[in-house]
C-alpha positions in Angstrom: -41.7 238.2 112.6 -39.5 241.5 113.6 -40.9 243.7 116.5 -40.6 247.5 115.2 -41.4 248.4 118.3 -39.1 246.3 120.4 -36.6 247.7 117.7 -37.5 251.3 118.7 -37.1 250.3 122.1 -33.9 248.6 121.9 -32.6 252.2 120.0 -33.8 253.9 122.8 -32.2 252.5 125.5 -29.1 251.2 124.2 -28.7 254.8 122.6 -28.7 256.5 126.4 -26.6 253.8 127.3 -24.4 254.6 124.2 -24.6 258.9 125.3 -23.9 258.3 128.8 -21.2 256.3 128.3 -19.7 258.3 125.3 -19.8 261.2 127.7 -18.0 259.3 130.6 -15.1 257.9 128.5 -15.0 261.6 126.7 -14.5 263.4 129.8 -11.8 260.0 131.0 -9.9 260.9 127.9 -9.6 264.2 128.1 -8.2 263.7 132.0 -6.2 260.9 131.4 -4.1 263.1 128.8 -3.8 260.2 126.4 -3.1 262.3 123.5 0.2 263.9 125.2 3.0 262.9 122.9 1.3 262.8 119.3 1.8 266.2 117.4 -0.8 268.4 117.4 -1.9 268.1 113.3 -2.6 264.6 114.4 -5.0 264.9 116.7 -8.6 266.0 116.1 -9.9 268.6 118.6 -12.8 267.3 120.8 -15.9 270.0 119.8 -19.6 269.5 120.1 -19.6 268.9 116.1 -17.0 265.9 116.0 -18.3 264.7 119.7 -21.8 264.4 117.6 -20.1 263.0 114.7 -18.8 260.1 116.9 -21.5 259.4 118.3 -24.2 258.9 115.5 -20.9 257.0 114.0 -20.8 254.9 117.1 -24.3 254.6 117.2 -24.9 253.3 114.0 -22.3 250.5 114.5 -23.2 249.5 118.2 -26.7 249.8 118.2 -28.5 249.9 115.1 -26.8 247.3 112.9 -26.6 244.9 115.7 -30.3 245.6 116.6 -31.2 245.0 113.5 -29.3 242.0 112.9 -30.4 240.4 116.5 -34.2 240.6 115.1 -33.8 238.6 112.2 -31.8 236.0 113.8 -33.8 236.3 116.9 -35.6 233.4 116.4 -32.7 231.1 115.5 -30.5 232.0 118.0 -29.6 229.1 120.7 -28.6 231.7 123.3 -30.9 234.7 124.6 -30.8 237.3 126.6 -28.1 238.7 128.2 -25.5 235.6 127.4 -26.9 236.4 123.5 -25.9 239.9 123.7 -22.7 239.7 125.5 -21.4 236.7 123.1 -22.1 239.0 120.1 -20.1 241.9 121.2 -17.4 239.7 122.2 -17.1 237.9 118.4 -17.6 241.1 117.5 -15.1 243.2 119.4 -12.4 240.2 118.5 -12.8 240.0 115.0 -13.6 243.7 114.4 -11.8 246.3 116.6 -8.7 244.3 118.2 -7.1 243.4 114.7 -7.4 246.9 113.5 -6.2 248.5 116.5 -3.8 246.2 117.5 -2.5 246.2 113.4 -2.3 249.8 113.5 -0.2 250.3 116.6 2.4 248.2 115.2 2.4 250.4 112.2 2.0 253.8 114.0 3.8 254.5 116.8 0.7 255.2 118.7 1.1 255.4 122.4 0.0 252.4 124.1 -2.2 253.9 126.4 -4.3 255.7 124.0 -4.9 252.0 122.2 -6.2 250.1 125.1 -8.0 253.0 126.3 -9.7 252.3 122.9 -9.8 248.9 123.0 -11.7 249.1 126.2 -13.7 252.1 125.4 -14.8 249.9 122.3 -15.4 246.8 124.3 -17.5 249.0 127.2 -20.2 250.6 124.3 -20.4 247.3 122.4 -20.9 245.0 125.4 -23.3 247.2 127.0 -25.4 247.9 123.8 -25.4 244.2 122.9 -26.0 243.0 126.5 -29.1 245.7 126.7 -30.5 244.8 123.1 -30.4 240.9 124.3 -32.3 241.3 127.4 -34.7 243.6 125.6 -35.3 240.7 123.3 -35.7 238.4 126.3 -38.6 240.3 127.8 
């Protein structure tokens, strides 16, 4: 039986998680310069509207789907908690973001730092909304 309100809970707090550390890496980008080099109709200014736009994006993809998924195979599952959570966004992050990104950059001439900032930025929200939704579903 699914737990709405372990659900709710696991939005919650894997959403802050998800904010704080969208705001973090936001503010690393933007420091780190790792757009110098690409011409400027390439790259998307960093606003309020598409920092929101990211985010609910983001969200969507690293909280709610896997939440959602995690409390239909909850019961099924060999592993739980955090070793659950972590071993999703890992099979995750391998067979979703790393072929694309990798793929990409041999197509574009994308700076490399800008794709493993990416790569890890990716890794960072996935593995800590996966490894927060496990434990939530441990308690």
């Amino acid at each position: 039986m699914i737990s709405y309100k372990l659900m709710f809970y696991c939005f919650a707090v894997s959403g802050i998680y998800m904010l704080v550390v969208s705001i973090i890496l936001a503010l690393a980008e933007v420091a780190l310069k790792l757009t110098r080099g690409l011409p400027a109709e390439l790259v998307e200014s960093s606003n309020l509207a598409w920092f929101i736009m990211n985010f609910l994006m983001e969200f969507l993809f690293y909280v709610v789907i896997p939440t959602i998924i995690f409390s239909f195979f909850f019961v099924v599952i060999p592993l739980s908690g955090l070793k659950a959570g972590l071993a999703g966004a890992v099979l995750a992050f391998l067979l979703g973001s790393t072929p694309v990104l990798m793929g990409l950059s041999v197509k574009v001439k994308l700076p490399m730092p800008l794709v493993l900032f990416a790569l890890l930025s990716h890794l960072i929200k996935l593995g800590g909304s996966m490894a927060l939704i496990g434990y939530l579903y441990s308690l």
